[in-house]
C-alpha positions in Angstrom: 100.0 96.4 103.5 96.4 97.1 104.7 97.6 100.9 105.5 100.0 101.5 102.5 96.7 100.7 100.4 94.3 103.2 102.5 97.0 106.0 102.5 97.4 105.5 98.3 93.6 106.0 98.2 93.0 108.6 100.2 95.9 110.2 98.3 93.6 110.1 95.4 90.5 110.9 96.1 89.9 114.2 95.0 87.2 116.3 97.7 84.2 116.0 95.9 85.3 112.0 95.7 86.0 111.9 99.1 82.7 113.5 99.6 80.5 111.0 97.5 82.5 108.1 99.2 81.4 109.3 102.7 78.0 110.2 101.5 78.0 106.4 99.8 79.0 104.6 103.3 76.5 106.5 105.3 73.3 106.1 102.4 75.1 102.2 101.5 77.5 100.3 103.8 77.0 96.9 102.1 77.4 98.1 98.5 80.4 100.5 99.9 81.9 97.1 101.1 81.7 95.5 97.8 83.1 98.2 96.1 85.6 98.7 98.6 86.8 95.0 98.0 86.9 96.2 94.1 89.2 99.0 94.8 91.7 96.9 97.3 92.1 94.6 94.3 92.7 97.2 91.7 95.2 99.7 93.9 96.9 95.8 94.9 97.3 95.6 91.2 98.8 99.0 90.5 101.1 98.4 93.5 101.9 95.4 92.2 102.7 96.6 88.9 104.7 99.9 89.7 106.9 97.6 92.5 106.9 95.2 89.2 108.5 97.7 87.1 111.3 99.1 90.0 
C-alpha cells in the first residue's frame, strides 16, 4: 500500500514541486513529516474513492 501511495505522488509532483519538496525535507524534516502524514491521508482518500467508484 505504502508504495502504491509513494509511486501516485511522485506521479504528481510536477519538477518545480518536486524541487520545493526536497528543498522542504532538507531546510524542515519535522514539518515535512507532518505534512507528509497530511498527504498519505488525502492520496488514501482519493484511492479510496476512485477504487469506490470501479
Amino acid at each position: 500500500m505504502r508504495l502504491k501511495i509513494k509511486s501516485v505522488m511522485r506521479a504528481r509532483l510536477n519538477p518545480v514541486t518536486s524541487w520545493l519538496y526536497k528543498l522542504w525535507l532538507h531546510e524542515n524534516k519535522e514539518a515535512l513529516i507532518k505534512l507528509q502524514k497530511e498527504i498519505d491521508e488525502e492520496v488514501i482518500k482519493a484511492l479510496l474513492r476512485v477504487e469506490h467508484h470501479d
